[in-house]
Structures are given as structure tokens and as C-alpha cells.
MDAnalysis code that builds the backbone (N, CA, C; Angstrom):
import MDAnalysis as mda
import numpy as np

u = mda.Universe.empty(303, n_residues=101, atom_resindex=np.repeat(np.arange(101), 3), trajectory=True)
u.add_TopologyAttr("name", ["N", "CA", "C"] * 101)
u.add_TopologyAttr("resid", np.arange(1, 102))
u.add_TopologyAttr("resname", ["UNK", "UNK", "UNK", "UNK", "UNK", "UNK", "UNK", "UNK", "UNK", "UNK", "UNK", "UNK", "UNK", "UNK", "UNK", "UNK", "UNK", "UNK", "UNK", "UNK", "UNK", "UNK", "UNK", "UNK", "UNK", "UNK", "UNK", "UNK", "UNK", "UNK", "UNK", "UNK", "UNK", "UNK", "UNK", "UNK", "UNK", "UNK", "UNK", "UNK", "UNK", "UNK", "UNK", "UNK", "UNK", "UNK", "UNK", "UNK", "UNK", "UNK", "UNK", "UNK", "UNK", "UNK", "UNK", "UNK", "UNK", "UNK", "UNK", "UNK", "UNK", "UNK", "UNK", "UNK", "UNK", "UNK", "UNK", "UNK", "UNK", "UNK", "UNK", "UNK", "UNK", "UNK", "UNK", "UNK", "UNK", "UNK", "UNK", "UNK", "UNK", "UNK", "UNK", "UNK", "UNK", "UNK", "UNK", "UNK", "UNK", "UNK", "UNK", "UNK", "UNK", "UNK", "UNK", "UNK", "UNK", "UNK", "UNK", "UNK", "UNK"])
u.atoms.positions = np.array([
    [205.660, 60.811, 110.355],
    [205.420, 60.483, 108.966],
    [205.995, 59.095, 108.679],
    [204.803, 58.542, 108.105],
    [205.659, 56.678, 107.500],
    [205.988, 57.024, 106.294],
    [207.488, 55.442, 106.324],
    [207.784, 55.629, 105.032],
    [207.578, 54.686, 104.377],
    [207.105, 54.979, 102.709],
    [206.284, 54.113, 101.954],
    [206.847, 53.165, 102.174],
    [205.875, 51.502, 101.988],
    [206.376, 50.140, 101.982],
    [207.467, 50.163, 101.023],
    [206.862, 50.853, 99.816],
    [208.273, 50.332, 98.622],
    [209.393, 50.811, 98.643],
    [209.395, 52.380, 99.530],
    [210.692, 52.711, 99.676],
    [211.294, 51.713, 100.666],
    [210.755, 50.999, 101.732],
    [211.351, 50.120, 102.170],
    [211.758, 48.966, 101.859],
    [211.048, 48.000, 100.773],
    [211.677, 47.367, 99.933],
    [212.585, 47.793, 98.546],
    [212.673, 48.647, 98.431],
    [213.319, 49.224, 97.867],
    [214.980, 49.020, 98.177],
    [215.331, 50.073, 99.401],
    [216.317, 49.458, 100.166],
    [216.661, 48.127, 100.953],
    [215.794, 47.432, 101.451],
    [216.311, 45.891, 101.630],
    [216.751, 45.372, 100.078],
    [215.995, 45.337, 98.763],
    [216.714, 44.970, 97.998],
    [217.929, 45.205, 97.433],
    [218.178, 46.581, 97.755],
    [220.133, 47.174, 97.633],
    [220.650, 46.327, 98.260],
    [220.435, 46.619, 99.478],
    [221.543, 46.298, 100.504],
    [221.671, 44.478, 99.977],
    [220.571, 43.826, 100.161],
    [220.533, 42.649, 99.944],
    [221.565, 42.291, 98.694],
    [220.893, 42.858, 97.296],
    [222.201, 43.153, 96.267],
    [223.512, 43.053, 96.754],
    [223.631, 44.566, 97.353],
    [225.598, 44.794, 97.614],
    [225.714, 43.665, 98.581],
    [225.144, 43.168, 99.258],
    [225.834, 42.064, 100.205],
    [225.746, 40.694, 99.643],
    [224.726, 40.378, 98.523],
    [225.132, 39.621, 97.808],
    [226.646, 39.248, 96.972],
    [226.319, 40.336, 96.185],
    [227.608, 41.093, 95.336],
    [229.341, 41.080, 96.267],
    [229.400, 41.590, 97.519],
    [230.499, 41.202, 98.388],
    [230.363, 39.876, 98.580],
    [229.752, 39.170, 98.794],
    [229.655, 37.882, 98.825],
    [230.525, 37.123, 98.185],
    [230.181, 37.131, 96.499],
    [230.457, 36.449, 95.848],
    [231.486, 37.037, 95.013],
    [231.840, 38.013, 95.147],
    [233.043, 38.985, 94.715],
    [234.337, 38.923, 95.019],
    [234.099, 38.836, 96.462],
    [235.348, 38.882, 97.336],
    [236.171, 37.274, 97.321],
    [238.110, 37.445, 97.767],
    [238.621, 35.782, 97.835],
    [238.543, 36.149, 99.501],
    [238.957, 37.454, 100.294],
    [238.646, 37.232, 101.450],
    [237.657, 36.753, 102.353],
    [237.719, 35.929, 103.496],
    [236.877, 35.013, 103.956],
    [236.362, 35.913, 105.190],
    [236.904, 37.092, 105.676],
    [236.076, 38.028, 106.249],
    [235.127, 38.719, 105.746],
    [235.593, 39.462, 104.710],
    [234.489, 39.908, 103.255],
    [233.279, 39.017, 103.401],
    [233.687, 38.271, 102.867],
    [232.260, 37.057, 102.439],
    [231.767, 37.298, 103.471],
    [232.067, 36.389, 104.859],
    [230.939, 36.846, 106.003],
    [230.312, 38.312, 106.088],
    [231.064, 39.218, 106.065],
    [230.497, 40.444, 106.295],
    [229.196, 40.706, 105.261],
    [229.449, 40.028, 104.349],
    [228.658, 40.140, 103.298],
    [227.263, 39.617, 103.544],
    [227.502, 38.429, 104.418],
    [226.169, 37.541, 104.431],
    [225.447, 38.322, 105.954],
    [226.191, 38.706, 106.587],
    [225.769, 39.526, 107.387],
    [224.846, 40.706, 106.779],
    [225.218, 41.376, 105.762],
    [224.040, 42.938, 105.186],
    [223.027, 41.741, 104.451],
    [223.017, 40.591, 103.697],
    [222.005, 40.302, 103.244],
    [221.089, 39.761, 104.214],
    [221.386, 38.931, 105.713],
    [220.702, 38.942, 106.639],
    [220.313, 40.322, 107.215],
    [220.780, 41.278, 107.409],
    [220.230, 42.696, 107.783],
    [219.517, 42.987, 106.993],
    [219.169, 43.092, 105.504],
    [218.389, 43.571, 104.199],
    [217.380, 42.440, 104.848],
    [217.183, 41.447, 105.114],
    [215.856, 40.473, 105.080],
    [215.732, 41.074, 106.191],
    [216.074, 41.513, 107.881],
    [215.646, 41.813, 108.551],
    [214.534, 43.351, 108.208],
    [215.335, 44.097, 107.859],
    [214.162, 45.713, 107.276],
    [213.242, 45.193, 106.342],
    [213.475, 44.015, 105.888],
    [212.361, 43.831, 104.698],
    [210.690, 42.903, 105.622],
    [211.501, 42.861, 106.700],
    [210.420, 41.937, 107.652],
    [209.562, 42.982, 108.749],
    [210.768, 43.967, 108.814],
    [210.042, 45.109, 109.934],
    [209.184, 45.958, 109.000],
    [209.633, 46.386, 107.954],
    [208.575, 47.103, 106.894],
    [207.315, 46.239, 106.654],
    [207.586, 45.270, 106.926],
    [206.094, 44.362, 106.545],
    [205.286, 44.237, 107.751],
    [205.964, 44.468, 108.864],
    [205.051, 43.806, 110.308],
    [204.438, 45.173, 110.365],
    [205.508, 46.608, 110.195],
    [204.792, 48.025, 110.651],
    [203.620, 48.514, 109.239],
    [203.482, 47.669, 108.069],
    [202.649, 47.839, 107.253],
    [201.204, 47.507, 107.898],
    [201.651, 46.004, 107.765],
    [200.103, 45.320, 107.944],
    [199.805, 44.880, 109.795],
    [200.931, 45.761, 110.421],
    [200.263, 46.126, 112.140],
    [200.320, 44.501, 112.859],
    [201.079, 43.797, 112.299],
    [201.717, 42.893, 113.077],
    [202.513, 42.456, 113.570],
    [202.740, 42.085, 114.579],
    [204.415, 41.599, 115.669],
    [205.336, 40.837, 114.766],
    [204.398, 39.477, 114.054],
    [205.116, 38.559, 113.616],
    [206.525, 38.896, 113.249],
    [206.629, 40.075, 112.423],
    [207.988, 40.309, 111.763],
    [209.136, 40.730, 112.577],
    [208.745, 41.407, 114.025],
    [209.547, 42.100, 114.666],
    [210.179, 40.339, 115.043],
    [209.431, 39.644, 115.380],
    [209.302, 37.951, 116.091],
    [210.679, 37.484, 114.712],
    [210.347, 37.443, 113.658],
    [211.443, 36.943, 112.879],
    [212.905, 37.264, 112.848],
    [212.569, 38.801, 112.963],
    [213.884, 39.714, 112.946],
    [214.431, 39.330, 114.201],
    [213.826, 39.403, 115.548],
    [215.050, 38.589, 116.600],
    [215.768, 37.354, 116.143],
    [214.772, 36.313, 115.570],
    [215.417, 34.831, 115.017],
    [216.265, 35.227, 113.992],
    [216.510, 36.386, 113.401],
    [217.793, 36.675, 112.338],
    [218.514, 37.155, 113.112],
    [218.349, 37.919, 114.094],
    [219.865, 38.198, 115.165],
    [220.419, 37.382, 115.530],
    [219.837, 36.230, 116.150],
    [220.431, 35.208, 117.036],
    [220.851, 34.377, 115.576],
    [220.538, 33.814, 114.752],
    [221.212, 33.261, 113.759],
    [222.550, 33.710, 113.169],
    [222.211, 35.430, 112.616],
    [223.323, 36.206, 112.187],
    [224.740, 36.093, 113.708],
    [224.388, 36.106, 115.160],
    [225.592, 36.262, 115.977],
    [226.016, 34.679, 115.929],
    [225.031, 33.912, 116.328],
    [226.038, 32.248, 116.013],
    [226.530, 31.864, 114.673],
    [226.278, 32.828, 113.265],
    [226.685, 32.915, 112.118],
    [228.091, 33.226, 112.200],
    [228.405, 34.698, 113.408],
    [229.624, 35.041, 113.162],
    [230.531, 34.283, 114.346],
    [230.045, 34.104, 115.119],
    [230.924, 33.053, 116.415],
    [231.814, 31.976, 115.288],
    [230.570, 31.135, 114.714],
    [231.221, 30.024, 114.016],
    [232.186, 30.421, 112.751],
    [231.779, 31.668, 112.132],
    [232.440, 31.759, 110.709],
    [233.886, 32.454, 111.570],
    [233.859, 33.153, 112.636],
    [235.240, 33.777, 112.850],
    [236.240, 32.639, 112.966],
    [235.535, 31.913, 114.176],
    [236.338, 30.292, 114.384],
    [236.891, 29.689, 113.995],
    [236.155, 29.253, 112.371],
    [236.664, 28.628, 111.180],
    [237.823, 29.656, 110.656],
    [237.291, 30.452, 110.326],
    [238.653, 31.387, 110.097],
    [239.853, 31.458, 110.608],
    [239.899, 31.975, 111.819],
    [241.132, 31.292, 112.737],
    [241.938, 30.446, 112.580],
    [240.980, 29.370, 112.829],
    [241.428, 28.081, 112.007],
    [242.427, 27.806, 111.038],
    [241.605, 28.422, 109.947],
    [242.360, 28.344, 108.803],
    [243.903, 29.328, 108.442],
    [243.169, 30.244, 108.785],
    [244.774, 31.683, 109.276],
    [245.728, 30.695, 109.760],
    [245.457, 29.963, 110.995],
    [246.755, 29.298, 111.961],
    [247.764, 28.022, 110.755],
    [246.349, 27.506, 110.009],
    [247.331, 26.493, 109.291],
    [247.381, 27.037, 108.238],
    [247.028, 28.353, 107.302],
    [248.204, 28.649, 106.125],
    [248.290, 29.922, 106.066],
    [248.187, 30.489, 107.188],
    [249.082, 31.945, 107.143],
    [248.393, 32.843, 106.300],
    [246.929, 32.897, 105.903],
    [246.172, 34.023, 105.015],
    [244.951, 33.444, 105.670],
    [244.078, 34.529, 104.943],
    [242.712, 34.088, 104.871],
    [241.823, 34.218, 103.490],
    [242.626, 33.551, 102.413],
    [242.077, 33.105, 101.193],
    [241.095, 32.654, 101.044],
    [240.106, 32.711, 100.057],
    [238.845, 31.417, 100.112],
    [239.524, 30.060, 99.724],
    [240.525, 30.258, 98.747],
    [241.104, 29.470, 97.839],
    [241.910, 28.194, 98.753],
    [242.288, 28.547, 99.748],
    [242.730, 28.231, 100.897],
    [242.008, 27.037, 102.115],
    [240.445, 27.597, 101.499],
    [239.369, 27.265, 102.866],
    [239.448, 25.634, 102.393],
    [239.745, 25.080, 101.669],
    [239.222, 23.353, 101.491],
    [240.548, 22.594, 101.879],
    [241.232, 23.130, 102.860],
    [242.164, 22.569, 103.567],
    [241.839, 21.683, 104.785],
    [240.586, 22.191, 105.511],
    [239.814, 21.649, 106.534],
    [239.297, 20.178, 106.287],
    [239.212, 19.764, 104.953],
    [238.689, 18.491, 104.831],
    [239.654, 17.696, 105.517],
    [240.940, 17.617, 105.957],
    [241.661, 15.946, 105.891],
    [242.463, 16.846, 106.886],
])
């Protein structure tokens, strides 16, 4: 049994929401990433619901290019983090514009 397109956009737009919402909610700088991580996962189901609708690859084809984006997303955002932990001892956002100088 398939499940309706809209129930599938349906849920990519939650998730997309709450990971918006952590996003911009949170001062932690793990938060935030994690966050941008479910709104890249919400665009990924919103691409596979569309390829298994209208019986084309293309979307499955996008959703790999959001994996490989989303893992060099988190390589680099952990990094920076690190980073920033080593020179002030938290991981504040408030914190993050220390990297300029």
C-alpha cells in the first residue's frame, strides 16, 4: 500500500519546521547543526515522495547529493566547533565571532 503524496509532504514540512525551529531557537552550536541536519533530511523525503509519485530516479539522484552535502556539512561544522570549544571553553553561538581575528 502507497502512502498518499500529501501525507508525505505533510511530514517533510514538520520535520522541516522543527528543524527549522531548533535552528534558530537554540545558543548551542551543536543544536543548530543538528537542526540543519532534519531540515536537510525533511527536503530529502520531500524529494523521494516526489520521484516514487511521478516514477522517476531523478529524486532518489538528489537525495544522494543531500547526503554527501549533509556529511561534509557535519565534518566542517564539528571542526569549527572544536575550534571554538578549545579557545573559549563552551560552545555558545554568542561565542562563534571569535574566529574572525
Amino acid at each position: 500500500m502507497m502512502v498518499p503524496y500529501g501525507h508525505v509532504l505533510i511530514l517533510s514540512g514538520l520535520l522541516f519546521l522543527m528543524g527549522a525551529g531548533c535552528a534558530l531557537a537554540r545558543r548551542n552550536l551543536i543544536m543548530i547543526l543538528i537542526g540543519v541536519e532534519i531540515m536537510l533530511n525533511a527536503s530529502g523525503i520531500a524529494f523521494v515522495g516526489a520521484s516514487l509519485k511521478w516514477g522517476d530516479l531523478a529524486g532518489h539522484v538528489f537525495v544522494l547529493f543531500i547526503m554527501a552535502v549533509a556529511a561534509s556539512e557535519v565534518a566542517v561544522g564539528l571542526a569549527l566547533i572544536i575550534h571554538v570549544r578549545r579557545r573559549t571553553g563552551e560552545i555558545n553561538a554568542d561565542k562563534y565571532n571569535l574566529m574572525k581575528g
